[in-house]
N, C-alpha and C positions, 0 to 999 in steps of 0.2 A: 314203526312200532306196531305190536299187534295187542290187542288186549280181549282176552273169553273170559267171558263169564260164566262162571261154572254154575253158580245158585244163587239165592237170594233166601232170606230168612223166613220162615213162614209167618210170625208175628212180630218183625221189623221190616226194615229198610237194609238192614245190613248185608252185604254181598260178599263174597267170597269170587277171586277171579284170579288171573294170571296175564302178567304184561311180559313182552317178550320184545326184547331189544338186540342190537347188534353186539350186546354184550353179558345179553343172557338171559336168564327168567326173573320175572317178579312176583313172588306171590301176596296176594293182597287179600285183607288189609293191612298197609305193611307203616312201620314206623322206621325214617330216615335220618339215621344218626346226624347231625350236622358239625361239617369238618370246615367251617368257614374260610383257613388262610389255608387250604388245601393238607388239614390235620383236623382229626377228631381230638377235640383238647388231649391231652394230658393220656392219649390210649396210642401206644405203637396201630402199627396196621398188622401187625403178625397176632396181635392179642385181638385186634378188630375180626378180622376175616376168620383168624381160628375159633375164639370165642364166642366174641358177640355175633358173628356173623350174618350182617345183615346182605339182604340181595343188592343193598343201593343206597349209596351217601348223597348228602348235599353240599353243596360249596357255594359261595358268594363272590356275584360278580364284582361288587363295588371293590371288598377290601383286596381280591384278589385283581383288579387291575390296577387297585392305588401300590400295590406289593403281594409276591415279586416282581406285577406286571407284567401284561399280557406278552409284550417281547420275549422275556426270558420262558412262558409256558411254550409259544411257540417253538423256540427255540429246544426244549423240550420234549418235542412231540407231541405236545397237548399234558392235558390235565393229568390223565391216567397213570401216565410215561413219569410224568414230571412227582407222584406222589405215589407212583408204585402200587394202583393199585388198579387190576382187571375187570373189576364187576360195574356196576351202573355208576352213575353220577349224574344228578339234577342239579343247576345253578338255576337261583332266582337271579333276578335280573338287576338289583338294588335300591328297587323301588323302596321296599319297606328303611334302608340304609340311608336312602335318602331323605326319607321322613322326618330318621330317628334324629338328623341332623338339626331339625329344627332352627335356632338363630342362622345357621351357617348355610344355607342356602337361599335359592329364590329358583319360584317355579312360574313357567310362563306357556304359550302355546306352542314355542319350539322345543323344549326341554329345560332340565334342569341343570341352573349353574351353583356350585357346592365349593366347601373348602375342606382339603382334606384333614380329615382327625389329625395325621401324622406331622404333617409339617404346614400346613395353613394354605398351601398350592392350591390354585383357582383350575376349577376341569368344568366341564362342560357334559351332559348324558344328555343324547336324543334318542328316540324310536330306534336311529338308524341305526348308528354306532354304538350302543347297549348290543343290539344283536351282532354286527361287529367283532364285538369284544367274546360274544359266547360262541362264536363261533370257532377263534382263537383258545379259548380258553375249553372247548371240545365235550362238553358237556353230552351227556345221552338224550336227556330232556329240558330244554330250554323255555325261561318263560318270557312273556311278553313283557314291555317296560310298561308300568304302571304308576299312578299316583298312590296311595293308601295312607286315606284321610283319617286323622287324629281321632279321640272319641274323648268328650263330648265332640260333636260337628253339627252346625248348623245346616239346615235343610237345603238352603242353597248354595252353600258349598258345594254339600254331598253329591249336591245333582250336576254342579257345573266340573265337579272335576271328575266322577261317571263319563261325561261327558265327552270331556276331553282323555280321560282313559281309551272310551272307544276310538277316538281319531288316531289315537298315536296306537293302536294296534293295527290299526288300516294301513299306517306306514310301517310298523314293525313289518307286515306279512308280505308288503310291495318289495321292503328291501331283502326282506328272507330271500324272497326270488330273483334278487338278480347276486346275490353273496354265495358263491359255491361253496361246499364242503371243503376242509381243511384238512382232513385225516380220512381214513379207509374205514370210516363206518358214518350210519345216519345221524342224524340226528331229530327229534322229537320237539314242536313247538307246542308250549299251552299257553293259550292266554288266557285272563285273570278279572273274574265279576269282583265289581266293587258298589258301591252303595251305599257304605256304612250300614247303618241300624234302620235304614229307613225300607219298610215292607216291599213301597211301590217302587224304590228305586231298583231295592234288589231282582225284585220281578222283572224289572226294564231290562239290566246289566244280564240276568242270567239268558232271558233272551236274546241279547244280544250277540252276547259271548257263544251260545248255542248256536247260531244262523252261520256262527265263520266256519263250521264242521269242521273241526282241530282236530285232530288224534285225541288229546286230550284235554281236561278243565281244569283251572284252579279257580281257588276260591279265596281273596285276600280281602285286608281291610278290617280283621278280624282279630281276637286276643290281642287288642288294643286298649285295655280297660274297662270295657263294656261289661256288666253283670251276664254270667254263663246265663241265663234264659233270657239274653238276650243275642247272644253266639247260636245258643241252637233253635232259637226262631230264626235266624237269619238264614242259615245250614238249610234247615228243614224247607222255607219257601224254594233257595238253589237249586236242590239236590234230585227236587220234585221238577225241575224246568230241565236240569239240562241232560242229553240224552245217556239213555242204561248203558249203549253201549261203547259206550268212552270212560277213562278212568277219572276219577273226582278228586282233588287234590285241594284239601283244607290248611291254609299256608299258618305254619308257626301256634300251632295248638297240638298240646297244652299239659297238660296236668293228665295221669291215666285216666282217672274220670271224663275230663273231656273227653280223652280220645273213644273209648267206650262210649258213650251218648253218641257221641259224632256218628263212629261208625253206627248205631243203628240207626241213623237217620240216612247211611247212605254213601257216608265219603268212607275213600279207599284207601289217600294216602296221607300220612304227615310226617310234620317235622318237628322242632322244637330243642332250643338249649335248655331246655330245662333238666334233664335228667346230668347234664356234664356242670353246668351252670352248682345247682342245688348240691351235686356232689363234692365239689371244691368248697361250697360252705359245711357238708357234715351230716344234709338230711338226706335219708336214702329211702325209698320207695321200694313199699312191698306187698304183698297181697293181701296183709293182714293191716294196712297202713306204712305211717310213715315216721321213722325212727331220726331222731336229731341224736348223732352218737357221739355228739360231743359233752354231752348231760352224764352225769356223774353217777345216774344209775347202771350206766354199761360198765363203770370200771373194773367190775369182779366177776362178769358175766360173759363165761367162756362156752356159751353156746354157736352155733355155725352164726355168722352173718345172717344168711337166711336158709335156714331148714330146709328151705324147696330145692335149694342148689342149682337157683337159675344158672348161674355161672358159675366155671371152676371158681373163683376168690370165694365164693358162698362158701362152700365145705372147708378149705383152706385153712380161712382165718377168721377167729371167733370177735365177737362184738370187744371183748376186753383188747385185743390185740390192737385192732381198726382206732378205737377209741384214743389207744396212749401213743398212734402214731400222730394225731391229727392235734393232740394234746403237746408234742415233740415236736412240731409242725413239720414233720418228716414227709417231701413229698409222695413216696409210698402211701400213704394214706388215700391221698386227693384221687389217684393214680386207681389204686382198689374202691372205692367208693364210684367212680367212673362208670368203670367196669360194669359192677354191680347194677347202676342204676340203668345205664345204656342195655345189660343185657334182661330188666325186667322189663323194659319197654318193650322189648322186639319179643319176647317169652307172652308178652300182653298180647299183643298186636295178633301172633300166631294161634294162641289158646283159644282167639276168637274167631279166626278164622276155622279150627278145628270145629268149634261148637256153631259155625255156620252151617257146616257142611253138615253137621250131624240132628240138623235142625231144631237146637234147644238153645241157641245162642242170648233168646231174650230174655229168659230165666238163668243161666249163669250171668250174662251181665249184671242183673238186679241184684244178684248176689256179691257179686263180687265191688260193685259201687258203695253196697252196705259196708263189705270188708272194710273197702282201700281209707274209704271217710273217718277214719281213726288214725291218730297221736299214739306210737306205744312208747 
């Protein structure tokens, strides 16, 4: 993986750059639709790639090796092969999956033993075999197995499983090197600062994670509950540590405001079900705020979706339309509401990078933070 940096904001942090993979270009700062069981909810890949077209999805290792499981991706050809589609792919590792598991695991200094959501089956995730598994599962950019600790967390939690994050990236990157590639392109490892909310630990981790000279950073442990100044304090010490010329990857944030703030503190990349998540319930994101169109004022209101026409469905089909499918619980609705939201994300993400390059990015942000922060 290659990654230039083309600029840097003159009154932020925020950067504009280009990652370059065995499977194309990324321009950054970019937002990564998330297709967890190897699908972007409820979006074909002909309306993803035409449409929305983002440079690069993410997929998840846990649910994707609990099903289809990693034999059949293999068998496959990998990831790509197996979901039809040619451009980038990051898998996290199932750190955060295994978290979210809560009662149903136990975590120790070999790894973690879990039970799966699906059918209660006992498996077992190490360092080793996490990477293993993404290696099978063929990913462009792979991350390191991590813990990502709950919020509230106690101080020395935080620091004991930091801690042990670091160990088990020491073996994530021993067994990288004896695991050969599995398919006829590279592959990309980042491993992942954690800390929680605590200043000195984040400062610890980001050093840390700094000194193993990755290709690239993530940043986990984060949009875990904590109050947002308390996400972009945490960001801001990171972002400042670890080095300009590797890409920064802020895992699973957030809301376009976050990702706006975020980016001018510095990170490049994210992800987030929020935009597929929120559309399946009715609320869609837009540059003027955010519309819940299941409310009874859209019933007679046959204006565009959204005026701007982020997406073909924008001009297509009016708020009145959208409203009485989701009101019919016509999956059409869920499906256009998707769309929409998945393509103001990437329309976000891009607009900001234009106003990088053009060196006013920290005054269109302000403004546009004013916009979004409205209910219409």
């Amino acid at each position: 993986m290659q990654f230039d940096l083309k600029t840097t904001d003159p009154k932020s942090k925020a950067r504009a750059g280009i990652i370059t993979t065995d499977h194309g270009t990324i321009e950054t700062p970019i937002f990564m639709p998330v297709g967890t069981v190897a699908t972007v909810k409820g979006v074909h890949q002909s309306e993803l790639k035409d449409e929305i077209n983002p440079d690069i999805i993410l997929g998840n290792t846990y649910h994707l090796y609990l099903r289809p499981q990693t034999n059949i991706i293999e068998q496959a050809g990998g990831l790509h092969k197996f979901m039809n589609w040619d451009r980038n792919i990051l898998t996290d590792s199932g750190g955060y999956q295994v978290y979210s598991l809560s009662g149903r695991r136990k975590i120790n200094e070999e790894g973690v033993k879990f039970k799966s959501h699906i059918d209660g089956s006992t498996h077992f995730f190490t360092p080793e075999n996490v990477m293993e598994i993404q290696r099978t599962i063929g990913a462009d950019i792979i991350m390191a197995f991590d813990e990502c600790t709950p919020y509230p967390c106690e101080y020395n939690y935080a620091r004991n499983s930091m801690h042990m994050t670091h160990r088990w990236l020491k073996r994530c990157i021993s067994h990288l090197e004896k695991t050969p590639l599995k398919y006829d392109y590279n592959q990309t490892f980042f491993p992942i600062v954690q800390g929680s909310t605590y200043k000195d630990l984040r400062k610890q981790s980001a050093e840390f994670i700094a000194s193993v000279e990755a290709e690239g950073n993530a940043i986990g442990g984060l949009s875990v509950g904590e109050p947002a100044e308390e996400l972009y304090a945490m960001t801001d010490i990171v972002c400042d540590i670890l080095p300009e010329d590797k890409p920064r990857y802020l895992m699973g944030v957030g809301t376009p405001i976050n990702i706006l703030e975020n980016i001018a503190l510095g990170v490049d990349m994210f992800d987030c079900v929020m935009p597929t998540r929120n559309a399946r319930n009715g609320m869609l994101f837009t540059a003027y705020g955010t519309i819940n169109i299941k409310n009874k004022k859209w019933e007679n209101d046959f204006s565009a979706i959204d005026e701007m026409g982020i997406t073909f469905v924008d001009t297509m089909y009016s708020k009145a339309y959208l409203r009485h499918l989701f009101a019919s619980k016509e999956l059409l609705g869920k499906q256009i509401a998707s769309i929409h939201n998945l393509g103001f994300y990437l329309w976000l993400t891009r607009e900001a990078r234009k106003h990088i390059l053009a060196g006013d990015f920290a005054e269109w942000k302000d403004k546009m933070v004013k916009q979004m922060n409205n209910r219409l």
